[in-house]
N, C-alpha and C positions, 0 to 999 in steps of 0.2 A: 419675463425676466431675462431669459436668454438674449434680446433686444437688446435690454440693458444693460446686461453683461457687454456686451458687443463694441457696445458706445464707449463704457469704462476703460474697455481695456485698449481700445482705440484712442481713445485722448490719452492714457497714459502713455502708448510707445509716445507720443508727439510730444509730451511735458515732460516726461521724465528721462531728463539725463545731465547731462555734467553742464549743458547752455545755463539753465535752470539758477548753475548754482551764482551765475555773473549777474544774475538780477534779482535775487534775493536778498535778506540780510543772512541769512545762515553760512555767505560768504565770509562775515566777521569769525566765527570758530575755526573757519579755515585758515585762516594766518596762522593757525598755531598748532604743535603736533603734539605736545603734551597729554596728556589726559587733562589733567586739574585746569591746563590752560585753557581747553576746548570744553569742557563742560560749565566754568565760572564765565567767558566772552557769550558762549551759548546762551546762560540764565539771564544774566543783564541786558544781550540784544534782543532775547525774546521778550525782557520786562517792558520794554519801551517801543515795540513792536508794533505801534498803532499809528495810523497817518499815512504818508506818503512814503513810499519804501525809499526815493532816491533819501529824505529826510532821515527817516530808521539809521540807514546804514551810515552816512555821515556822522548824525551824532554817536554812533555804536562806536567809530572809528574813533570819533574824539575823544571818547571813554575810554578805549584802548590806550589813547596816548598818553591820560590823564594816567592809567594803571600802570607807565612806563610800557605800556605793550609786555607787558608777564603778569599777569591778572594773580594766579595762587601767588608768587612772590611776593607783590606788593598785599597782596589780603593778609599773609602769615605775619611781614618782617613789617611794614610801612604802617598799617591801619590803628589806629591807636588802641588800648585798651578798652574793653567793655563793662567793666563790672561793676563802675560806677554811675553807670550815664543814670539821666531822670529823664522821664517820660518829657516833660517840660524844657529840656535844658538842649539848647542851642547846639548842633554836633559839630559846627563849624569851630567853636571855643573848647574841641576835646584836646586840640594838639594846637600847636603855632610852627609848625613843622612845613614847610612851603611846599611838601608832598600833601597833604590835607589842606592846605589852605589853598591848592591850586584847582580843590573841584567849586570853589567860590564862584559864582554865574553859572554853573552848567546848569543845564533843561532839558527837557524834551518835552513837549506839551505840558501836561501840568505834574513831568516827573523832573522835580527840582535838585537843586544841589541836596538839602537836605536828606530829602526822602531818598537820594543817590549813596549818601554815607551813611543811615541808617543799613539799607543792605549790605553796606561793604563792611560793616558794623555786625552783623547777623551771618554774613558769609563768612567772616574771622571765627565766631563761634562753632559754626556748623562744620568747620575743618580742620579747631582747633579742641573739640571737645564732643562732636558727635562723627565724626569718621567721614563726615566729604556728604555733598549735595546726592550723588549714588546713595549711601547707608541709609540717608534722611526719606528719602521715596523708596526707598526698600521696605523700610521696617512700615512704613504706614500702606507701603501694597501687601504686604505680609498678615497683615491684620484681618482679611477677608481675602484675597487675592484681588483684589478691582485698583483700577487706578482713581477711583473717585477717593478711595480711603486713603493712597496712596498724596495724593494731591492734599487732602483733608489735615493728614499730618504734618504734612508739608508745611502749610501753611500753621499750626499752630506753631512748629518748633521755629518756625520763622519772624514771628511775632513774639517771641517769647520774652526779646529785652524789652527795659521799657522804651515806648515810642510813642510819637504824637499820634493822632484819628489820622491823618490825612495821607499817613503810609500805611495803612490797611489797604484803600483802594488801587493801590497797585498790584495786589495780590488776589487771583479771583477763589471766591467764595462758595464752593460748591452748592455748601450747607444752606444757600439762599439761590441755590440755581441757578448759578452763573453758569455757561457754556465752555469757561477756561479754555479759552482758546488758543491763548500764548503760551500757557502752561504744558497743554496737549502736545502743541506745535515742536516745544521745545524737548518735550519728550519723544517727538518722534524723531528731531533730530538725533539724541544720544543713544536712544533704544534701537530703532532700524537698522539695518546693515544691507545695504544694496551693491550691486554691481556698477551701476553709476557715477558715483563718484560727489553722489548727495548728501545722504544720512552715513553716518558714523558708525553705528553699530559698534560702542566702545563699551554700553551698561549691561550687564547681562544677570542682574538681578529681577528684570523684571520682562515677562516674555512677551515679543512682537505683537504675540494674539490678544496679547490685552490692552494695546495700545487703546484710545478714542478719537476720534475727529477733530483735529483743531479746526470747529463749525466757524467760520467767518460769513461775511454776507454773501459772497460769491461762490462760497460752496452749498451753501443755504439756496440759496437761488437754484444753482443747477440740480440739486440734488431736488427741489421740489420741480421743477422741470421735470425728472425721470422718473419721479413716482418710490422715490426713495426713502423720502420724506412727506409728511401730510401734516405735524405738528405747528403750529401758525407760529411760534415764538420760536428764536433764536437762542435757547438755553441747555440747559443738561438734559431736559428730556428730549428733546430732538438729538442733541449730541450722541444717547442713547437710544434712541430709534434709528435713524438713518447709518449709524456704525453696526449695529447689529444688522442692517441689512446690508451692509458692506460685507459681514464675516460670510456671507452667505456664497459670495464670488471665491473669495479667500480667506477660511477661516483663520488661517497660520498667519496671514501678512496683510490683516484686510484696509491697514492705513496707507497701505501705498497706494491707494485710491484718490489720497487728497493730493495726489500731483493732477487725476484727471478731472476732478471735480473744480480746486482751484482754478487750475491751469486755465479750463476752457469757461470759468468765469471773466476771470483777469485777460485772459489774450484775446478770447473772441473767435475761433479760427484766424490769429494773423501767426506769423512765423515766430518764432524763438530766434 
């Protein structure tokens, strides 16, 4: 263990610091200094967080532009009403407003315009009737103290308007063993607070130590590499094996790990 110890802490001084943040997407929350602005850029660049990051970050940016660049503004004042919509019913046809009709073609893989205003749709409610994206993962880590409950709630009060099947699966599912990885990720961004000039450390309803692994294939990879992991599948139980053995190094802060497990998947030993 001590070994392993050694390695961890060694790729993380090499991945973790402010370089980091020029070739991430979680450089998108950084345009902005608000609160409500950096944790709504956060949620949405972590929703589409999959692919090619130069990709990620482009369309996160276009989403930005689409939100005029003030994401809570435009969710509060721009977004249309919700209290009518139908599961069935077109959300492009909720406003004729050239603020709404201007996310008309966006994508990102298979996250389309629709399923784009269904959240902005769900993000209006979440800030205009349950106290902000913070209160919504609060109350559901509040429930047991775990972030799995936390997450679990999340996702129902997220779904709670009506909406078509095919905006579920941008939202991952614990309750069927997803690894929630973007979910994780994007909670590590708002909950940590580092010296670096990475994570944010703005949420303080839900504490460091209970953060989990935003498990992707390259921290999956190294981490079975070091004997940290043994679970063959890519899901919450690994998520929860290999994090628990991260707490072991650092109980207090043991996700600042996934700068050294990412890191030295993605770079390889090449430089930052």
């Amino acid at each position: 263990m001590c070994n392993i110890e050694k390695i961890l802490n060694d790729n993380l001084k090499k991945y973790h610091k402010d370089e980091f943040v020029k070739l991430d997407p979680i450089q998108i929350p950084h345009l902005f200094s608000r609160k409500e602005d950096i944790e709504i850029s956060a949620f949405l660049t972590a929703t589409i967080a999959w692919g090619q990051r130069k990709s990620i970050i482009n369309n996160a940016l276009r989403l930005m532009a689409l939100l005029n660049d003030s994401p809570y503004n435009f969710i509060v004042n721009r977004v249309p009403d919700y209290h009518n919509i139908r599961a069935d019913q077109k959300l492009l046809d909720l406003s004729d407003s050239h603020y709404w009709q201007a996310f008309k073609g966006f994508c990102h893989r298979t996250f389309n315009a629709e399923d784009c205003l269904y959240f902005l749709l769900s993000l209006k409610r979440i800030y205009t009737e349950l106290g902000g994206l913070e209160a919504v993962f609060a109350k559901g880590y509040n429930e047991d103290k775990t972030v799995f409950s936390a997450i679990r709630h999340f996702r129902t009060e997220f779904l709670a308007l009506p909406h078509a099947k095919r905006v579920e699966k941008h939202l991952s599912n614990v309750d069927k063993q997803s690894a929630a990885k973007r979910i994780n990720m994007f909670l590590r961004w708002l909950v940590r607070k580092d010296d670096y000039g990475v994570d944010f450390g703005i949420w303080h309803k839900i504490p460091t130590s209970a953060l989990m692994l935003p498990l992707d294939v390259h921290a999956a990879n190294v981490s079975r590499q070091l004997g940290i992991l043994t679970h063959s599948k890519n899901d919450w139980q690994a998520v929860e094996e290999v994090t628990t053995n991260l707490r072991r190094f650092d109980p207090n802060d043991p996700i600042k790990y996934d700068f050294a497990l990412f890191g030295a998947g993605v770079f390889k030993g090449e430089e930052m």
